[in-house]
N, C-alpha and C positions, 0 to 999 in steps of 0.2 A: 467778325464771328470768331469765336475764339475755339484755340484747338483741340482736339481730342486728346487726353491722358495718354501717352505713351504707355503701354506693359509694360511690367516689369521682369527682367532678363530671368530665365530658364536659373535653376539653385546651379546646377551645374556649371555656368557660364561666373553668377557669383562667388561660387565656392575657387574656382581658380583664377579670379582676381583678387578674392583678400586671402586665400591660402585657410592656413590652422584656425584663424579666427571667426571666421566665419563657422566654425564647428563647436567653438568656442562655448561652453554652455553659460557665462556670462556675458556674451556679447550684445545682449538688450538693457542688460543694466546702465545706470547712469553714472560717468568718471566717477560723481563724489563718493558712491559706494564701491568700484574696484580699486579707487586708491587711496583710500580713506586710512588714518594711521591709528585708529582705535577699531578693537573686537566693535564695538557693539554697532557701532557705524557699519563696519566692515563684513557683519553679518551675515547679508546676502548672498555677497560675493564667495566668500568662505563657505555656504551651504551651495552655491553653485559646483563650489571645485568636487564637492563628493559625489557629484554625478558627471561631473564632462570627460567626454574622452580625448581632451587636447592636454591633461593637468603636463606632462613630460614635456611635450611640445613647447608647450607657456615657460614654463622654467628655465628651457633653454635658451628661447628668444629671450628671455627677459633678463636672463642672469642676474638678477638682483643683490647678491652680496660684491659683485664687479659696480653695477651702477650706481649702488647706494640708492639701490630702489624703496620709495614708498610706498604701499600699497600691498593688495594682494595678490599672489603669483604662485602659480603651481601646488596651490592648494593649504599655502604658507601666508601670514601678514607678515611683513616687513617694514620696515624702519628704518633708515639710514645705509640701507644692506646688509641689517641683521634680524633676522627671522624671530620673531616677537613671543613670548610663552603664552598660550593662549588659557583661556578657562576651561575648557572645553578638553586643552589637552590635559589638565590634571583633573579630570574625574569632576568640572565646578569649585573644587578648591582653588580658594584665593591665592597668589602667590605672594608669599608673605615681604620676601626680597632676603631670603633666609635669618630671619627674624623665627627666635621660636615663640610658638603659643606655650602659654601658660596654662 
């Protein structure tokens, strides 16, 4: 006869075994989109950070210009452990790589 489902533990009991991430407002998302090395992949995650209340937290545990982190962190995408120019942050304009338009 097979067994009954166990419950599942009280948030409380979760929340201080995984700590900040658990609060984390990306923590259902899937690795390939919180570590993903392009905007558009990385979308989600990046629209996650503008609501969660852990983004400080994450940046610190993550230190990402120390680790030469990929992915995204504290509200940043990163690259090798340098935080990436996003579209988004120049208003949609393309970044040209200072090339001027014509």
């Amino acid at each position: 006869m097979p067994s009954a489902p166990q419950p599942s533990p009280p948030p409380s009991e979760v929340m201080e075994f995984f700590g900040w991430r658990a609060a984390a407002a990306c923590s259902g998302l899937p690795p390939h989109i919180v570590f993903a090395r392009r905007e558009a992949e990385a979308g989600p995650a990046l629209a996650a950070c503008d609501r969660c209340p852990v983004v400080r937290r994450c940046l610190e545990a993550v230190a990402p210009a120390e680790s030469w982190f990929d992915g995204v962190s504290g509200g940043r995408l990163w690259r090798n452990g340098r935080p990436v120019r996003l579209r988004r942050d120049t208003g949609g304009a393309r970044d040209t790589g200072g090339a001027r338009a014509a």
